[in-house]
ZALO-566191 format. One record per residue: residue in one letter; x, y, z of N, C-alpha, C in turn. Coordinates in steps of 0.2 Angstrom, whole numbers, padded with zeros to 4 digits. Each point is the difference from the previous one (the first is absolute). Layout:
ZALO-566191
('A' (X Y Z) (X Y Z) (X Y Z));
...
***
This chain:
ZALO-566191
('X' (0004 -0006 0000) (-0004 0006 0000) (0004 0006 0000));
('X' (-0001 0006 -0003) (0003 0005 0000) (-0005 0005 0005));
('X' (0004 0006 0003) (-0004 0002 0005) (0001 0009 -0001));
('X' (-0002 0004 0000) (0001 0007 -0003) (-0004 0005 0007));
('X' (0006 0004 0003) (-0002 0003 0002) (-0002 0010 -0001));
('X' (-0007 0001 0004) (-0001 0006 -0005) (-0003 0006 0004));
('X' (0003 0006 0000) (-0002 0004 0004) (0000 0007 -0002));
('X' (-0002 0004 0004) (0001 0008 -0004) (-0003 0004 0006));
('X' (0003 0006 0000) (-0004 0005 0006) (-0001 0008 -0005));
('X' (0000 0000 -0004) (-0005 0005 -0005) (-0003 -0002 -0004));
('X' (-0004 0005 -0002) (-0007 -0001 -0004) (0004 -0001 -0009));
('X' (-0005 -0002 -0004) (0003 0001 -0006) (-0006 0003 -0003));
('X' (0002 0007 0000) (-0006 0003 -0004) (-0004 0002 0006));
('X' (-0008 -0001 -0003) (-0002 -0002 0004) (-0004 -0004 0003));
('X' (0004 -0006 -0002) (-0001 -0008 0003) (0001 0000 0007));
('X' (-0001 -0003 0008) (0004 0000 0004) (0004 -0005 -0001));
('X' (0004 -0002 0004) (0004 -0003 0001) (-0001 -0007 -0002));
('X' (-0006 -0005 0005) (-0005 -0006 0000) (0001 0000 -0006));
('X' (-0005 0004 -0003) (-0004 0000 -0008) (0006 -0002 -0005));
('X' (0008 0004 0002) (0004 0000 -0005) (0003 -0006 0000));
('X' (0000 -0007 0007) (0002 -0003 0000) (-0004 -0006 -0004));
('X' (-0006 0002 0001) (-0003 -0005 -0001) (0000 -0002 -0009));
('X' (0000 0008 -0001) (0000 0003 -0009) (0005 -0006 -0003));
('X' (0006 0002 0003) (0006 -0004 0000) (0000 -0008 -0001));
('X' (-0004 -0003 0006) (-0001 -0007 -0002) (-0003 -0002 -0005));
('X' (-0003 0003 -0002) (-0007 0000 -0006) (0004 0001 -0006));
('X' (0003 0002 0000) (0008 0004 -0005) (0005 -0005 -0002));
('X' (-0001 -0007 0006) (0006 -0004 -0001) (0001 -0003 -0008));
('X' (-0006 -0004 -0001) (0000 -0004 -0004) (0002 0005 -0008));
('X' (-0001 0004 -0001) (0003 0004 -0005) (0006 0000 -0003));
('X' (0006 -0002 0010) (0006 -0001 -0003) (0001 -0009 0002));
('X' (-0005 -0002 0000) (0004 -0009 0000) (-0001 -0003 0005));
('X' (-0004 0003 0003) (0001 -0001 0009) (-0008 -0002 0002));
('X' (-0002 -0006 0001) (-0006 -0004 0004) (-0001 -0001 0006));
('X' (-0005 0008 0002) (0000 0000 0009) (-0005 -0009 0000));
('X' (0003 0000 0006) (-0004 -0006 0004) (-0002 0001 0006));
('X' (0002 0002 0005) (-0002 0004 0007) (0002 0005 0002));
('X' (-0002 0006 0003) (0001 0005 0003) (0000 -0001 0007));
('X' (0003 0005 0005) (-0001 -0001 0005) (-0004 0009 0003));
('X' (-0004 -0003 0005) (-0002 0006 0004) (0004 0007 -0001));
('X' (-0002 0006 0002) (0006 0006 -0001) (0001 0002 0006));
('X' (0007 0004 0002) (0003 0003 0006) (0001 0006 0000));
('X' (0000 0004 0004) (0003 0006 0001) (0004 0000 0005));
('X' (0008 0003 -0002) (0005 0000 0002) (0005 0006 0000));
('X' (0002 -0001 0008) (0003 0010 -0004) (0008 -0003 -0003));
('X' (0002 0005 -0004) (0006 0000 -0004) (0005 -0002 0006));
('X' (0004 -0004 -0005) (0006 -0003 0002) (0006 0003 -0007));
('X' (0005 0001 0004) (0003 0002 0010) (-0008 0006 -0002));
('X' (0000 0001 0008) (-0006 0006 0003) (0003 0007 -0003));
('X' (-0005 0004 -0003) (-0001 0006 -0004) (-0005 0004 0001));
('X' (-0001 0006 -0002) (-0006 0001 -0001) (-0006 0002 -0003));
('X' (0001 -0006 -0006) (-0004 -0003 -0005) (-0005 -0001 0002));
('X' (-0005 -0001 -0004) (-0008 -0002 0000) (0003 -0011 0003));
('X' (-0003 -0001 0002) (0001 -0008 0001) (-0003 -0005 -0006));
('X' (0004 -0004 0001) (-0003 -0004 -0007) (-0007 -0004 0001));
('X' (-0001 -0003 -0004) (-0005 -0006 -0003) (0003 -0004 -0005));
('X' (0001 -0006 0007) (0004 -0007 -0005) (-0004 -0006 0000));
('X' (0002 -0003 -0005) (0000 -0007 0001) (0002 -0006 -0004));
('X' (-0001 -0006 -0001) (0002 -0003 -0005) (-0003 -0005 -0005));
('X' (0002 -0001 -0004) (-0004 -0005 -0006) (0005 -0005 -0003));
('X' (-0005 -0007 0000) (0005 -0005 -0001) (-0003 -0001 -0009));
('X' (0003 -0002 -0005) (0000 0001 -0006) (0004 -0007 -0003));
('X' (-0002 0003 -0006) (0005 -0007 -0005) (0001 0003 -0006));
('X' (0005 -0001 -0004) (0004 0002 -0005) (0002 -0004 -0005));
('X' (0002 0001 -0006) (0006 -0002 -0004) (0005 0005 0000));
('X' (0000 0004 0002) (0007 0007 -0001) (0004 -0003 0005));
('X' (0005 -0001 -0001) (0008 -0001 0004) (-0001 0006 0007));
('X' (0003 -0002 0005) (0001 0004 0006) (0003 0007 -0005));
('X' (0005 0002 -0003) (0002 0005 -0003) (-0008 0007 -0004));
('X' (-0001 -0008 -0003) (-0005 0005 -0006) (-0006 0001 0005));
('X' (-0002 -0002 0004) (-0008 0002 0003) (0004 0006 0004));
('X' (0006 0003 0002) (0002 0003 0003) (-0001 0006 -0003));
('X' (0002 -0001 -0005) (-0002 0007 -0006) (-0005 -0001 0000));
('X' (-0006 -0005 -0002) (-0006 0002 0000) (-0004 0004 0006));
('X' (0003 -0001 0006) (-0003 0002 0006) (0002 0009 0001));
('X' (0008 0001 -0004) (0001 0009 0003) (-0004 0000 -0007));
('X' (-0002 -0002 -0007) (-0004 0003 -0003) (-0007 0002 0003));
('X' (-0001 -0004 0002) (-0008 0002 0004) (0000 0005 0005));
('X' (0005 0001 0004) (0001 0004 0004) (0002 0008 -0003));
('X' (0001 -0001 -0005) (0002 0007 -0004) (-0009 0000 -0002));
('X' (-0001 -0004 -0003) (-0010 0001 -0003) (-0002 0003 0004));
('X' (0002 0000 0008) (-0004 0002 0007) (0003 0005 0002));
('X' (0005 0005 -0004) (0004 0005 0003) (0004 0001 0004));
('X' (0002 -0006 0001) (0007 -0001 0005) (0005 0003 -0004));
('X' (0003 0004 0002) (0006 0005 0000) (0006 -0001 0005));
('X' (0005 -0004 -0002) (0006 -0001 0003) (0004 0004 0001));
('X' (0000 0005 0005) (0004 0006 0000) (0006 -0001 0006));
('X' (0000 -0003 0005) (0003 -0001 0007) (-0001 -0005 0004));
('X' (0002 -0005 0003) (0002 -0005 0002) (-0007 0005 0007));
('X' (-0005 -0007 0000) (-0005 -0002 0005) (-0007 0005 -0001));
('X' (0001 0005 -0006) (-0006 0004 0000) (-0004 -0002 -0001));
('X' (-0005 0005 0001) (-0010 -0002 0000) (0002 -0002 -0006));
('X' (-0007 -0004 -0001) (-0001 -0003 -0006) (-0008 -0001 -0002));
('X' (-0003 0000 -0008) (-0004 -0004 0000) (-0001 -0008 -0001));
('X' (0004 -0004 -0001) (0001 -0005 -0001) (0005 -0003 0002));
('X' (0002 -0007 0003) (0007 -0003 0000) (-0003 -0006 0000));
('X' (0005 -0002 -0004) (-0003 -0006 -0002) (0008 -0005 0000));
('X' (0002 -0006 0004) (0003 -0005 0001) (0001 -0007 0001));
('X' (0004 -0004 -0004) (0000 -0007 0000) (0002 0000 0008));
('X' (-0005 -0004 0005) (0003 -0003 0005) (0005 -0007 0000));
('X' (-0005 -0004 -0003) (0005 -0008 -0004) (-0006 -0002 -0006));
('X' (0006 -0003 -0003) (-0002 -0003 -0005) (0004 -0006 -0004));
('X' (-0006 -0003 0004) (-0003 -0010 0000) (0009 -0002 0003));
('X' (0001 0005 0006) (0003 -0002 0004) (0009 -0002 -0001));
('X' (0000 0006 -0007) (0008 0000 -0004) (0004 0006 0007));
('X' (0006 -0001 -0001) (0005 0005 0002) (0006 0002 -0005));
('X' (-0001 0009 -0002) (0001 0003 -0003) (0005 0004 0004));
('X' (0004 0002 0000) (0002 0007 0000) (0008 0003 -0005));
('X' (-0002 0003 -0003) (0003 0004 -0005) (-0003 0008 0001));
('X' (0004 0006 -0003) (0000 0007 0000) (-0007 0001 -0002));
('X' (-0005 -0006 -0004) (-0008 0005 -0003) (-0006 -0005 0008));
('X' (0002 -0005 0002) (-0005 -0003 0002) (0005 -0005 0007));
('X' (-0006 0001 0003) (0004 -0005 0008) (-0008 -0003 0001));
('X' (0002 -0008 -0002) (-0004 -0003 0003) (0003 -0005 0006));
('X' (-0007 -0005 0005) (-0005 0006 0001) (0003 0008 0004));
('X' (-0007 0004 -0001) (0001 0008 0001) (0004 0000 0008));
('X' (0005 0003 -0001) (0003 0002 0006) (0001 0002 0007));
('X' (-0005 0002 0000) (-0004 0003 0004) (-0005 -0001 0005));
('X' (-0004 -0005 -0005) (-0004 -0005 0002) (-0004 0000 0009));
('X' (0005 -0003 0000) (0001 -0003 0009) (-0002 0006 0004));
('X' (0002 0005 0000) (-0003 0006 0005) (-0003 0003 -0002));
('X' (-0005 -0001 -0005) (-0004 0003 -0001) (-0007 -0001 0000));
('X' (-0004 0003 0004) (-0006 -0003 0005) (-0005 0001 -0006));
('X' (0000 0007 -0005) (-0004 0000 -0005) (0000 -0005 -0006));
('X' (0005 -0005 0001) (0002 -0005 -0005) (-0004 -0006 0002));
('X' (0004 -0002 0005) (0000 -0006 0006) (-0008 -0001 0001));
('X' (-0003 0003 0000) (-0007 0000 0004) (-0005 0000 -0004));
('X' (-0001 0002 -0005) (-0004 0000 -0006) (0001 -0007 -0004));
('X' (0008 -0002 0002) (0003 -0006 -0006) (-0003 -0004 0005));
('X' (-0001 0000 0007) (-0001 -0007 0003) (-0007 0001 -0002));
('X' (-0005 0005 -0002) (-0007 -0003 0000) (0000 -0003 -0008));
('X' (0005 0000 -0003) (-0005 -0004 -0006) (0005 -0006 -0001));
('X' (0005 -0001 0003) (0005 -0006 0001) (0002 -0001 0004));
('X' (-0004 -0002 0005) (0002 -0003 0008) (0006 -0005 0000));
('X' (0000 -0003 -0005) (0007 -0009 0001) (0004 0005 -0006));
('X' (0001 0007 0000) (0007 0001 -0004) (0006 0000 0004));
('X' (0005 -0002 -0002) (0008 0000 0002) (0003 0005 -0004));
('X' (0005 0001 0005) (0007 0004 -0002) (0004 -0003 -0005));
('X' (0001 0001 -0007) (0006 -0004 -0003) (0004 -0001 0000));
('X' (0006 0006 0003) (0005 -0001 0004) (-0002 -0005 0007));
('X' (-0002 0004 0005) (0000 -0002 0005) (-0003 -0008 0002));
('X' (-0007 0000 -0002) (-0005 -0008 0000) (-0005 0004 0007));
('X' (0001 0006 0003) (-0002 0004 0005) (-0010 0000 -0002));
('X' (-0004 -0003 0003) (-0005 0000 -0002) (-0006 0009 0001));
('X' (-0004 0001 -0004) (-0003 0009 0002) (0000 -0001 0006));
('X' (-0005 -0002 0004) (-0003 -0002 0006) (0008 0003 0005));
('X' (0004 -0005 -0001) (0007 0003 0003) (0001 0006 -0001));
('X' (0001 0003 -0006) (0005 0007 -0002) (-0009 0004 0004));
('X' (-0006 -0001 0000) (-0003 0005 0002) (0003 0002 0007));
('X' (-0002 -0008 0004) (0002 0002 0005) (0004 0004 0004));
('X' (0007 -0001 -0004) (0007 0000 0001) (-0001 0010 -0001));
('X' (-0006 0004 -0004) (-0001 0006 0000) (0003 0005 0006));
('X' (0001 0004 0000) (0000 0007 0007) (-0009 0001 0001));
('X' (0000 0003 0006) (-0005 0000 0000) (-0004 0007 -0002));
('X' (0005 0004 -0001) (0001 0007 -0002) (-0003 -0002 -0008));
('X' (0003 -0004 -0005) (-0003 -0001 -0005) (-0007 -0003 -0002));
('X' (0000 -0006 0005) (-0007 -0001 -0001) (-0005 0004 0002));
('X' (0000 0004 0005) (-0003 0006 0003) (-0003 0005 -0005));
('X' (0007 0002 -0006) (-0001 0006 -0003) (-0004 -0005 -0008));
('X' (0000 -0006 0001) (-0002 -0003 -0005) (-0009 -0002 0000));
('X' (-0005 0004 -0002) (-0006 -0002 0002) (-0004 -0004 -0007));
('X' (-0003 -0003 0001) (-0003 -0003 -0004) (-0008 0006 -0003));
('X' (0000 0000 -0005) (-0008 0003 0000) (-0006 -0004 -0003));
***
């Protein structure tokens, strides 16, 4: 399974946030990409702490033919259709759009790190992935969600709310 994390904390237009997300999955299959589950959405204030509008994340498990590389481009092209503007390392955004894992490869090269790096301490990631894939594992690790939720601060699961 491929798993796709998806958040944004501005509006596109004026779509909210939600609506922009949802847009976006409905948007998949145009570039090759077959949603199969979605998970519930969260609000999340930005990481590191800023003070930015908070996000709305979540995630979606999918199936493909495009190579981890090419759905890669296919996902910042999406994110550009949604006016994501790359200007500085952690800004607001309407869109983001990330391969968490995919179908449990490990990548890491200069355009792609699978799985996503960060993963693990992210309570916006972790929490949404455990509702739509409770027996997922870590493919470095073999660390099951259930654990890495647990294993959260509580300061993230705190700032992590479900809506």
């Amino acid at each position: 399974m491929i798993f796709i994390a998806l958040g944004g904390n501005l509006p596109f237009g004026a779509m909210p946030v939600p609506e922009t997300l949802k847009a976006a999955l409905r948007a998949l299959p145009d570039y090759g990409v077959t949603l199969n589950k979605t998970s519930p959405f969260y609000h999340s204030r930005p990481v590191p702490i800023c003070d930015q509008p908070w996000f709305i994340n979540g995630v979606a498990s999918c199936t493909t033919h495009l190579a981890p590389h090419d759905l890669l481009r296919a996902l910042l092209s999406l994110e550009e259709k949604f006016g994501r503007v790359r200007c500085e390392k952690n800004a607001a955004r309407t869109l983001d759009l990330d391969i968490i894992d995919y179908r449990g490869q490990i990548i890491s090269d200069p355009l792609l790190d699978l799985p996503h790096p960060r993963l693990m301490t992210r309570a916006f990631v972790l929490l949404p992935l455990y509702d739509i894939a409770p027996e997922w594992k870590h493919p470095c690790t073999g660390e099951g969600i259930a654990q890495l939720v647990k294993a959260l601060s509580v300061d993230d699961r705190a700032n992590t709310l479900r809506l």
